[in-house]
N, C-alpha and C positions, 0 to 999 in steps of 0.2 A: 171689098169689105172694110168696113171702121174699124180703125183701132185707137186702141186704149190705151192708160198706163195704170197698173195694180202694182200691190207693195206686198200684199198677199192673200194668200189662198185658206181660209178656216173649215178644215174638215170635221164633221160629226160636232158640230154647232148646235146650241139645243134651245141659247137666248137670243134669237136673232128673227122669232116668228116661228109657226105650229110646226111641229116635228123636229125631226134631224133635219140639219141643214148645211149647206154649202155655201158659207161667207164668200165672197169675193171684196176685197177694198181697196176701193179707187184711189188713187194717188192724187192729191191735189185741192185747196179749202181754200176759199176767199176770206171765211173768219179767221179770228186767232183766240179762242176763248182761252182766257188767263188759266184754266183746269184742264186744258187737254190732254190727253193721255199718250194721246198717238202723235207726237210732235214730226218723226216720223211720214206723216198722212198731210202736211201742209202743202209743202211746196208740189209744183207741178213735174218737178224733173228730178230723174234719180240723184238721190244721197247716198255719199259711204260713210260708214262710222268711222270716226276717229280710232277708235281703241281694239276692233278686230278686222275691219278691212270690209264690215260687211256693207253689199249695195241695198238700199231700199230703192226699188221701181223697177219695174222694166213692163218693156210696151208689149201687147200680145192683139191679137188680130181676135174679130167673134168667134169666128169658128173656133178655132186655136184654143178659146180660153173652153167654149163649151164642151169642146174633145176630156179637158182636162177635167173639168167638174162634172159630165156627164158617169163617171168613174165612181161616183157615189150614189147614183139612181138605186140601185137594189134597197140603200139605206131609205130613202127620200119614199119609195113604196109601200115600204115597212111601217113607214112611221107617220106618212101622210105629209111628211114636209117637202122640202125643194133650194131653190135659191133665193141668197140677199145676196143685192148689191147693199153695197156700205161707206165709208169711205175714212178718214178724206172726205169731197160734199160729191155723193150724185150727178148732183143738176148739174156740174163744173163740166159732164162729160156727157153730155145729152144725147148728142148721135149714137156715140157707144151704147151708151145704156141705152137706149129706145131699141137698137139693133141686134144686143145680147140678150134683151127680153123679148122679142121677137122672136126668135130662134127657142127660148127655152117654152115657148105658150105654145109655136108649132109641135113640139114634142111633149105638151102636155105636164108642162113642168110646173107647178106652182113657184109664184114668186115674188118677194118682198122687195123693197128700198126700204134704207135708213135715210135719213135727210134730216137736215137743219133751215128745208125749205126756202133756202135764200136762192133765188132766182126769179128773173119775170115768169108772171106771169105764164106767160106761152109758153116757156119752155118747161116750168114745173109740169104744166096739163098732160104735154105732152108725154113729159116721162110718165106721170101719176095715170093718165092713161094706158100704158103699156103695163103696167105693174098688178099684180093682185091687189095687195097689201101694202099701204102707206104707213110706216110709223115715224113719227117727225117728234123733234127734239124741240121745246119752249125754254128755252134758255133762262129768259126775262122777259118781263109785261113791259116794263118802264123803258121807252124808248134810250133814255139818258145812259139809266142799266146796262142796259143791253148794249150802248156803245164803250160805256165803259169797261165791259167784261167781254167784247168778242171783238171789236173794234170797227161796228158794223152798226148800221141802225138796222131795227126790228118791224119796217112797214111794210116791206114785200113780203115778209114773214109773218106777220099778222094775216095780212091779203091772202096769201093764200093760203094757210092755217083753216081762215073764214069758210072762202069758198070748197077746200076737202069735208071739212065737217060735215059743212050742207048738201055737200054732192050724195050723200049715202055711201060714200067707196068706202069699201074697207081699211078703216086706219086704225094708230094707236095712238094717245098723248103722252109722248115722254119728257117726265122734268127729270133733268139732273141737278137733284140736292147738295148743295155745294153750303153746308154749315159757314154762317156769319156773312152771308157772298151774295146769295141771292133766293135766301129762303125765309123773308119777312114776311108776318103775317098778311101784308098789304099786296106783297107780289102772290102769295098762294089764296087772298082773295082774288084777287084780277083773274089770275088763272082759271079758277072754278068758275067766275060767273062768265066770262069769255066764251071756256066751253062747252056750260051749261045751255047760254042762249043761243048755240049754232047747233047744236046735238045733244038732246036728253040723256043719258046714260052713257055718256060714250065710254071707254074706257082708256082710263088714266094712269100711269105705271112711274112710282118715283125711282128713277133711279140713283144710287145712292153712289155720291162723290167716292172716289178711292183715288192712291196715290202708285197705283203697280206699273206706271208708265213712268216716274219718274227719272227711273236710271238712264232710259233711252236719250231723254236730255244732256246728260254728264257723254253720252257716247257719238253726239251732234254736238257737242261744243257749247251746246248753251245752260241758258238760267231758269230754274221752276220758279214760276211766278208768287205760288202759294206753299212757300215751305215749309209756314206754318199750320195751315189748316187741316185737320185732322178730319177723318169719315163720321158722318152722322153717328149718335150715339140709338138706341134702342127709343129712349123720353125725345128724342128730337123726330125722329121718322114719327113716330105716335101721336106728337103734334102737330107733325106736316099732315098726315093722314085726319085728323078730325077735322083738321080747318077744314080741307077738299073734301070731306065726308058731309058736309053740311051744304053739298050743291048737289043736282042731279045729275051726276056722275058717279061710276066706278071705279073706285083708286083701291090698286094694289102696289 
């Protein structure tokens, strides 16, 4: 059996796709977006905090992890939900995940990814093939952007953006609103007409910047990028929502 490395386990999860759910997050991201929350979720090998000794990561085998989230099915019945992988990126651990969703579809488990879609090609298919539900993170439109806020260019991320839209699978758009950062009018054009011309209505979900990860930075040693930037106000969401309201899509 494959194994993995997670950093942790999110019981009775209720933002993560339909129902209660059973977070899992993969340890490990090729990006570094200046707004990360989960600093935590980068690197590929366990961390101890500086300031309580605690470890982030450790490695667990399929079975092993499904023993442990299978502990929440009665909830997952109840309420029509099931499991996310999360991470951290997905795609960084494709075996695992193709092989943990395997196991949960034999037992009838419904089941999500989060992803920021950076991976070829073939390997995104492949996970996005094993999964119910795709919900992927649009960072940035502007290629340049998007280097300079994840340290990564945005073309395998577009690619295959493209091709899920058009596939019919079930997915979701997620932008995270990062005020003065990467919520100009001109990026929340790109974005609507992008997913307008690959899937009519699809739906669109802004999620709005916060700072509740910060401290975890101070307990790794390091620096928050954006010290100063404060969460979306009520007039700022309201006119990210009309720009997107004026394409054929569904933005909540």
């Amino acid at each position: 059996m494959t194994r993995g490395v997670i950093f942790n386990l999110a019981h009775y999860a209720v933002h993560d796709g339909p129902g209660i759910r059973t977070t899992v997050f993969l340890k490990g991201c090729p990006l570094r977006c200046v707004w990360c929350c989960s600093p935590q979720s980068q690197s590929f090998e366990p961390e101890r905090s500086l300031t309580d000794e605690k470890v982030y990561g450790r490695e667990v085998g399929v079975e092993e992890l499904f023993a442990e989230v299978w502990r929440d099915a009665p909830f997952w019945r109840r309420s029509r939900g099931g499991v996310t992988l999360s991470g951290g990126e997905v795609l960084s651990q494709p075996d695992f995940a193709v092989e943990f969703l395997g196991v949960c579809r034999a037992h009838n488990v419904h089941t999500a990814i989060e992803t920021s879609l950076f991976a070829s090609p073939e390997v995104f298919r492949r996970v996005a093939e094993a999964a119910d539900l795709i919900q992927f993170d649009v960072k940035a439109m502007d290629g340049a952007l998007h280097r300079k806020l994840t340290g990564r260019d945005n073309e395998v991320i577009l690619l295959n953006a493209a091709w899920l839209l058009q596939s019919g699978k079930d997915c979701l758009v997620r932008f995270p609103m990062v005020p003065g950062v990467n919520d100009s009018e001109e990026e929340l054009r790109a974005l609507g007409a992008f997913v307008e011309k690959r899937r009519e209505w699809a739906d669109v979900e802004i999620l709005k910047y916060h700072r509740l990860g910060v401290g975890i930075y101070d307990e790794l040693g390091r620096s928050y990028a954006l010290p100063d930037v404060q969460p979306p106000t009520e007039a700022e969401l309201a006119k990210a929502k009309e720009i997107l309201g004026g394409y054929k899509i569904k933005v909540f």
